[in-house]
N, C-alpha and C positions, 0 to 999 in steps of 0.2 A: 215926207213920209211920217207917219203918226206915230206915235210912240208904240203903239198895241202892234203895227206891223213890224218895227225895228225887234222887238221883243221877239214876235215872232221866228225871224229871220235868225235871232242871236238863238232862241230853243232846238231851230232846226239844224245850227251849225255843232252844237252841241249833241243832239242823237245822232248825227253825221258822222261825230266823231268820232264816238262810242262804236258804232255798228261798225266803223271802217276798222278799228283795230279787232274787235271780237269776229267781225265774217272775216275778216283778212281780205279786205276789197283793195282793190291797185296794189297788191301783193305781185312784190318781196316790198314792196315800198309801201306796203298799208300803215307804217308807224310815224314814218316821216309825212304823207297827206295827212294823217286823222290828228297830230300833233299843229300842222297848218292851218285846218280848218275849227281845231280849236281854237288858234290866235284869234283867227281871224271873226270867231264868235263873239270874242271881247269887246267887237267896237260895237254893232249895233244895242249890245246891250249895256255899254256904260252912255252909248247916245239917248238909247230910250229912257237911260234913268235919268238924265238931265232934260229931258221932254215933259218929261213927266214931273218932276221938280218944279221948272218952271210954270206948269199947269198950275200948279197951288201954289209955287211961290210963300210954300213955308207956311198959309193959313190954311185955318180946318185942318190941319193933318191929321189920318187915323190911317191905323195900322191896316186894317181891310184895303185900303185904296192901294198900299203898297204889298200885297201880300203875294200878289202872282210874283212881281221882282223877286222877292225874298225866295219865291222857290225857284225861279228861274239861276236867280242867284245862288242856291245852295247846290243846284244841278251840275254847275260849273265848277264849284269849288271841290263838288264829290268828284266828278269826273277829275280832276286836278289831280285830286289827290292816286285814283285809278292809275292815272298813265306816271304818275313820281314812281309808284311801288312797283309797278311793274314792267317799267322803262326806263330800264337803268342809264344814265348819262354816258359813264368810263366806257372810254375803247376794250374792247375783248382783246386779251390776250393770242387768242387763238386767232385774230385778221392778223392777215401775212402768211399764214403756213399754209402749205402748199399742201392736197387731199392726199399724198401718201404718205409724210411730216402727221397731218391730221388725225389721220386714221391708226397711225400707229401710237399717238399721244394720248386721244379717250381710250384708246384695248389696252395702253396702264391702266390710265385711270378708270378706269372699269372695273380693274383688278384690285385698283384700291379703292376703291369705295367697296365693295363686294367685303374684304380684309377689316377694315373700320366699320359695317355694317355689323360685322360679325362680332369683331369687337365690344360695339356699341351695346347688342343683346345680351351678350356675357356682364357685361356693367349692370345693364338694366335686369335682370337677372340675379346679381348680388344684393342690388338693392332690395329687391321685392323680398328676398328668401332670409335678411340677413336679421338676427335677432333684434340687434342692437338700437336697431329702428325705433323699436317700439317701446326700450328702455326710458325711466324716467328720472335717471340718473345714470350717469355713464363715468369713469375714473379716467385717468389720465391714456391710462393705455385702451380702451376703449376707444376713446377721445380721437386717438391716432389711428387704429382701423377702421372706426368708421369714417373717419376723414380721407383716408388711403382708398377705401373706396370710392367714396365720391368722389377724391382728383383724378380718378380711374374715369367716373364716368363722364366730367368734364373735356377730359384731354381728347376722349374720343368726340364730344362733340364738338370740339375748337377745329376738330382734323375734316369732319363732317361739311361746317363754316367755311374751311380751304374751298375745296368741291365746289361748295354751292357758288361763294364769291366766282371764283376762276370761270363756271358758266354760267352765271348768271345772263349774262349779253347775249345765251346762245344764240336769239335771236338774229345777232350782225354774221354768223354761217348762214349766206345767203340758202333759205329754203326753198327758193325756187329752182334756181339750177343744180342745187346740193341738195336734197332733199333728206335723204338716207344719212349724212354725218351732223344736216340741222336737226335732223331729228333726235337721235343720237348724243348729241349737245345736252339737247333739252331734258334727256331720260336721266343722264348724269345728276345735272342742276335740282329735277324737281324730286328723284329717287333720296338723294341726301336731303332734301329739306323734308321729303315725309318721313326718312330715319330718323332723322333728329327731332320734327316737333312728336312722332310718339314715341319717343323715349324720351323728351320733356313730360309729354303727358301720362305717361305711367310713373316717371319718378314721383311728381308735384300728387298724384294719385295716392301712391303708396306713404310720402312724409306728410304731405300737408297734412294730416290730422295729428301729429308727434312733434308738440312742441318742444323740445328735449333735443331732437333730430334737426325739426328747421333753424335752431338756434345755433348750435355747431355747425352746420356745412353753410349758413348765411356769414358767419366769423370768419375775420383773415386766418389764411394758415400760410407762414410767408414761407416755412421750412418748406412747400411743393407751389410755390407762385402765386396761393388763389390770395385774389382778395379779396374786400367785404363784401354781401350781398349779391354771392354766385349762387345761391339758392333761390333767393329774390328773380335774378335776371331769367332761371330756369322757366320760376311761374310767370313773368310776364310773358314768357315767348307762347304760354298754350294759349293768351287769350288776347294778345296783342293782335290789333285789327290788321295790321301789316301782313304778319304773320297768316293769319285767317286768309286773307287774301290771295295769297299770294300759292295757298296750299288748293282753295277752291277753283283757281283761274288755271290751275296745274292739272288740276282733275279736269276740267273741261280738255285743257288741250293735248292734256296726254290723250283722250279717246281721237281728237283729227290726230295724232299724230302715229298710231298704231299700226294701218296699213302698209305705213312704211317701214314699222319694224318687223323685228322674226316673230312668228308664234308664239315659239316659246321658248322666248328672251328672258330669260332668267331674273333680270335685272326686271322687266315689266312684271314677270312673276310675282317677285318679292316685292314690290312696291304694291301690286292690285291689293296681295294680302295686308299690308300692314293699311293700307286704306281702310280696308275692308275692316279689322279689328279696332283704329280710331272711330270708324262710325258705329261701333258695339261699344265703346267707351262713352261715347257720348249718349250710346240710349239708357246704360246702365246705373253712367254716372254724372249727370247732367249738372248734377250742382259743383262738377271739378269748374264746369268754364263761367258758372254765375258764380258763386262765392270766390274763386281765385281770384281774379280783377278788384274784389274790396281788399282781400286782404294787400293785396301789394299796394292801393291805396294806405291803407291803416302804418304802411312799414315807410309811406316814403318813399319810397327805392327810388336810386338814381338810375339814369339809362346804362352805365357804365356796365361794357361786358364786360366776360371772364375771355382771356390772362387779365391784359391792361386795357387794350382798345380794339375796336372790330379792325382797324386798317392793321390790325399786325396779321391778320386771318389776308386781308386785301393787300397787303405786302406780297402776302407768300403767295397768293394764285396767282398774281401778275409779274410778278419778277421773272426775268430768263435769266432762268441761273446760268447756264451754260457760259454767260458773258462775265459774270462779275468776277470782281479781285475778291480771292481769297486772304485770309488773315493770315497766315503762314506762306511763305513764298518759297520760293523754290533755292534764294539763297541761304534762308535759315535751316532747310534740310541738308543743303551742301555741306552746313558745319555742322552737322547731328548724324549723319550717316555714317562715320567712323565707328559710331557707339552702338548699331544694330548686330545682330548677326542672326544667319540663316536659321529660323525656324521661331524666330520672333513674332509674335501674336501683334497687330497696328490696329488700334480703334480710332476712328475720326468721327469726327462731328461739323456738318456743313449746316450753318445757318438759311434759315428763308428755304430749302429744298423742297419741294414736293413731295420728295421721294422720303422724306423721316415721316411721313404718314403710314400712320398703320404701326410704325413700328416702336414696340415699347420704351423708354425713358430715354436720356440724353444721348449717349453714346449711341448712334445709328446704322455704321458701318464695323465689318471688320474685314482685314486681310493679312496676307500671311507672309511675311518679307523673306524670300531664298535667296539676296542676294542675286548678283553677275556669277554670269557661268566663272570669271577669274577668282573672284571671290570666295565661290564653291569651291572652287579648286584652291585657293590657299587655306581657309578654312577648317575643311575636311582633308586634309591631304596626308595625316598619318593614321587616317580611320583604317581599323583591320581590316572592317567588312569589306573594303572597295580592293581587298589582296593587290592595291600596288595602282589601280586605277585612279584616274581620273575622276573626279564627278561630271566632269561633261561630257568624255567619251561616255560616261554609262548614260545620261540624259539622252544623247546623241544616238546610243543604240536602240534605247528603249522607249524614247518618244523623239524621235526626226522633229516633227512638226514644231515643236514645244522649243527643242535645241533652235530649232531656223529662226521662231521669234523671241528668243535669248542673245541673237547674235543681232538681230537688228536694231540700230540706233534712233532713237526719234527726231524730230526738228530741232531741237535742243543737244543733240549730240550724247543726250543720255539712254543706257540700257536697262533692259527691263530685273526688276530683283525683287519684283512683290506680282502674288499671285492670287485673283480676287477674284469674286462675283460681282459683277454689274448689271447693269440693264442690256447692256450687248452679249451678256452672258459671262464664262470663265474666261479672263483675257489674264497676258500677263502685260506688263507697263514697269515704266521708270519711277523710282521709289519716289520723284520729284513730282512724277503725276498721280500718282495714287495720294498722297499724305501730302499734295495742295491743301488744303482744308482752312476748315477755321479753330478747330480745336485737334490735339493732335497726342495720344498717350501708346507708349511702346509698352510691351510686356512680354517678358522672359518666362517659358516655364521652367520652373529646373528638373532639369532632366539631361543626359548625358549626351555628348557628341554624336553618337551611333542613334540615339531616339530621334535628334534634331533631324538627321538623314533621314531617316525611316518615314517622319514625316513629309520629308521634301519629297520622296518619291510618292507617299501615297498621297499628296493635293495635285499632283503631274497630271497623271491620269484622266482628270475633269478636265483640264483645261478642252477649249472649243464647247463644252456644256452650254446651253441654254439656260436663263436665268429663272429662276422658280419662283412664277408670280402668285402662287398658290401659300409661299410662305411657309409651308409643310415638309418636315424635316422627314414625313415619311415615304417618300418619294426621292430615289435618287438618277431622274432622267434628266433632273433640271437642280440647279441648288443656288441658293438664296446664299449672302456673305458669311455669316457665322457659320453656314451649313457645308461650305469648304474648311471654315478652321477646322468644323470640329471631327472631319472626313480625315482632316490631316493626323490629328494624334488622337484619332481610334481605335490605329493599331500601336500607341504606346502605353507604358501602365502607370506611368510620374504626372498624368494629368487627365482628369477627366472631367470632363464637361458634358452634363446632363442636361437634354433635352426638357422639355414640364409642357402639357396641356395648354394652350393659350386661345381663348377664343374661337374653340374647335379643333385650333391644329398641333402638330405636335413643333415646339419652335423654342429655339435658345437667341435668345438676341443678344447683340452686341451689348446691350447693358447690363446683361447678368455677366458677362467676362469679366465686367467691372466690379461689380459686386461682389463677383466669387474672388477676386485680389483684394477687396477690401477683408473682406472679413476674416481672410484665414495672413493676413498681413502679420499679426502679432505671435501669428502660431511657428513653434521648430518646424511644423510638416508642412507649411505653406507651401504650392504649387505653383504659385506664379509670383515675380517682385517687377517692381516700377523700374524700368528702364528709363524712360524720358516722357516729359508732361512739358507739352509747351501748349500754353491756352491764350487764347486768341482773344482781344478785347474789341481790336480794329484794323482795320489795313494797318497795317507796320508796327502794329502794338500787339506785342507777340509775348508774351513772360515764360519764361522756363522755371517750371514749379520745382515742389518738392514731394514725395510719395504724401506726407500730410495733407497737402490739398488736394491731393488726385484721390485721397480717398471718399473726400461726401461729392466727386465731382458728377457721380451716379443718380445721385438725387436731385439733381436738376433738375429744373423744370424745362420742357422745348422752348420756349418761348423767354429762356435766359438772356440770351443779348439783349432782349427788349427791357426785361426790366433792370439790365445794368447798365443801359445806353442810361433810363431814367435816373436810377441812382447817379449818374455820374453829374 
């Protein structure tokens, strides 16, 4: 066979390729053929080039004679590059779960992308409006709000990164017999990646022309995790070809993929608009995506993303947390649990979780420890209000249901004495299964024996709640973890905890509890003092701190373990 035929043969295994992934031809298996048929494109055309080779044998060479190869050759290498970016290698987290496992996993994560989305605008938002942008000298405190902002707007989009990584493979939810959840997959993956590249592109928008501005938020700030050149990595992402691609090949197939979704899917919604407003960016502001790509030239920039590396992002979407060893064990509570008592405020902090998305700074959890109905009862047992009773007969008359699962033992033989919000909603649990964790701080308010009650009965009342994936403290049909503490001493007057505006909604997260203990820490009228800090470095490397460290333990960055696994 001639070399012009081999050529030809290797051209057409190549547009083979190409058409069989973009029409979705031998679909659900169009990735695995068009992947085949590229292989298999390789031989006629590294034959033809040795045909051809030996036709001139190295004399007369000119570039004309080999110029079809060359494009035949760069055809391959494009396409190459086509199916790398957007045929991810790594198994999907999501093969193996079964459609009603599935289905209930994307309607979180739905929830929380929707929460981080939200987020994310709020960020993009401060940036655009905020002065300090435009200054051409900034002071130390400056220095630090405007930085506060930007690790605002990074963290939201590291959480964004979660998302995408986790469905990136939507594609192994078989779409052919699954149609509705591959779909579904897919709106998740492509809805965070158009959140994040235009809130890259409106940041790199609003700073790129403030050299003042790109020069701080490009500098490490090790006091919140970033380090150098997370401003750098922002502009590469609006004009990285990867990038590009991967947002235009998403707009193609979000339109196949619409008939399968609802109308008016919220999540299609809000993705069509923010489409809609990057392609008003680009007409408006066309020199963001020509002059961007020099300037990140002119700086250098390494690939290096913000925290430390993308696979801490590809850590947290693949891990099943459900299975791993926590850093505190359940024997280290056994000898800490003498030192609680009922109405005690517990913040944890669980590394790699899904579930710290969305939600503000370290400390991600809170719940509310009442002790064993025994406990109650030795505790409370000379309180006046209860004229002579029980705390468990009273639990017992006034919530049945709540006494029955107080009196049940778990597999462990332990009973339940902490009363929290989860994803299964208001449950109560054994203090060894709640404060499992990897970081673990108790807090006392001070307040009197009769308030500590007052509160135990009024977080009772929720339990069987549904969880509040809405994150909105102004809704009490459903409530989110801080939003039982803070139901609990509502009706006390020795503590209060203020709800504040957060990216729309109204929300006190577990890391302002912490905060509001740091800071009134040094005051007579302090409200809440450190009970116990045991923080977590690794399985079985457990330290029991002292209120000193539990106080900057706030300002952590999410992505702490990673960079002290580094440090170590």
């Amino acid at each position: 066979m001639s070399y012009q035929r081999l050529l030809a043969l290797a051209t057409v295994c190549a547009v083979g390729a190409f058409l069989t992934i973009v029409l979705r031809l031998a679909h659900p298996h169009h990735r695995q053929v068009a992947l085949v048929i590229y292989g298999i494109g390789w031989i006629p055309f590294i034959l033809s080039t040795r045909k051809l080779w030996r036709t001139y044998d190295g004399r007369n060479w000119k570039i004309l004679q080999w110029k079809t190869h060359i494009l035949v050759g760069l055809v391959f290498l494009l396409f190459g590059w086509v199916f790398k970016v957007l045929i991810p290698v790594e198994k999907s987290p999501l093969l193996g779960v079964d459609l009603k496992q599935l289905a209930t996993i994307m309607s979180t994560d739905r929830q929380q992308l929707d929460f981080i989305d939200s987020k994310m605008q709020a960020a993009v938002a401060d940036l655009q409006e905020h002065p300090l942008v435009e200054a051409e000298q900034l002071s130390t405190e400056e220095s630090l709000e405007l930085g506060a902002v930007w690790a605002r707007f990074l963290e939201a989009s590291f959480e964004l990164d979660v998302l995408k990584l986790r469905y990136r493979a939507f594609y192994q939810v078989n779409g052919f017999t699954h149609p509705k959840p591959h779909a579904e997959a897919f709106l998740i993956a492509f809805s965070a990646h158009v959140s994040q590249y235009r809130a890259a592109a409106l940041a790199t928008a609003r700073i790129g022309d403030y050299e003042t501005a790109k020069k701080l938020l490009d500098d490490a700030h090790p006091q919140v995790g970033l380090p150098a050149g997370s401003f750098t990595r922002v502009q590469v992402m609006v004009s990285h070809p990867d990038e590009i691609l991967r947002l235009n090949a998403g707009r193609a197939y979000l339109l196949l993929m619409k008939p399968r979704l609802d109308d008016d899917d919220p999540v299609v919604l809000r993705t069509d608009s923010q489409i809609t407003e990057l392609n008003q960016l680009v007409r408006t502001d066309p020199s963001l995506f020509v002059t961007n790509p020099l300037d990140v030239l002119e700086q250098k920039a390494s690939a290096a993303w913000f925290p430390v590396q993308k696979g801490v992002a590809l850590g947290m979407a693949s891990v099943r947390t459900a299975s791993r060893d926590y850093f505190i064990s359940p024997a280290d509570l056994d000898a800490e649990a003498g030192s609680l008592l009922p109405g005690d405020i517990m913040l944890t902090r669980r590394e790699w979780h899904l579930t710290n998305l969305g939600i503000p700074g370290y400390w991600t959890h809170a719940a509310l420890y009442i002790g064993s109905l025994e406990r109650m009862d030795h505790y409370f047992a000379d309180l006046a209000e209860l004229d002579g009773n029980l705390p468990s007969s009273v639990i017992q008359e006034r919530f049945p249901a709540v006494y029955d699962k107080l009196r049940q033992k778990d597999a462990a033989g332990n009973t339940p004495a902490v009363i929290e919000a989860l994803r299964p909603g208001v449950i109560v649990q054994s203090l060894q299964d709640s404060a499992c964790a990897d970081s673990l701080a108790v807090l006392r308010p001070r307040v009197s024996e009769a308030d500590r009650w007052q509160a135990v009965l009024a977080a009772l009342p929720h339990h069987g709640k549904p969880y509040n994936y809405q994150f909105d403290f102004r809704t009490e049909t459903a409530l989110v973890c801080s939003q039982l503490v803070h139901k609990a001493y509502e009706v006390v007057d020795g503590l209060h905890l203020e709800p504040k505006m957060s990216g729309g909604r109204l929300l006190l997260s577990p890391n302002e509890i912490a905060i509001k203990c740091d800071r009134e820490m040094d005051q007579e009228d302090a409200q809440l003092e450190l009970v116990l800090f045991l923080d977590g470095a690794a399985v079985g490397q457990v330290v029991k701190r002292d209120a000193e460290a539990f106080r900057n333990s706030w300002s952590r960055p999410k992505w702490h373990i990673v960079l002290h696994d580094e440090e170590d």
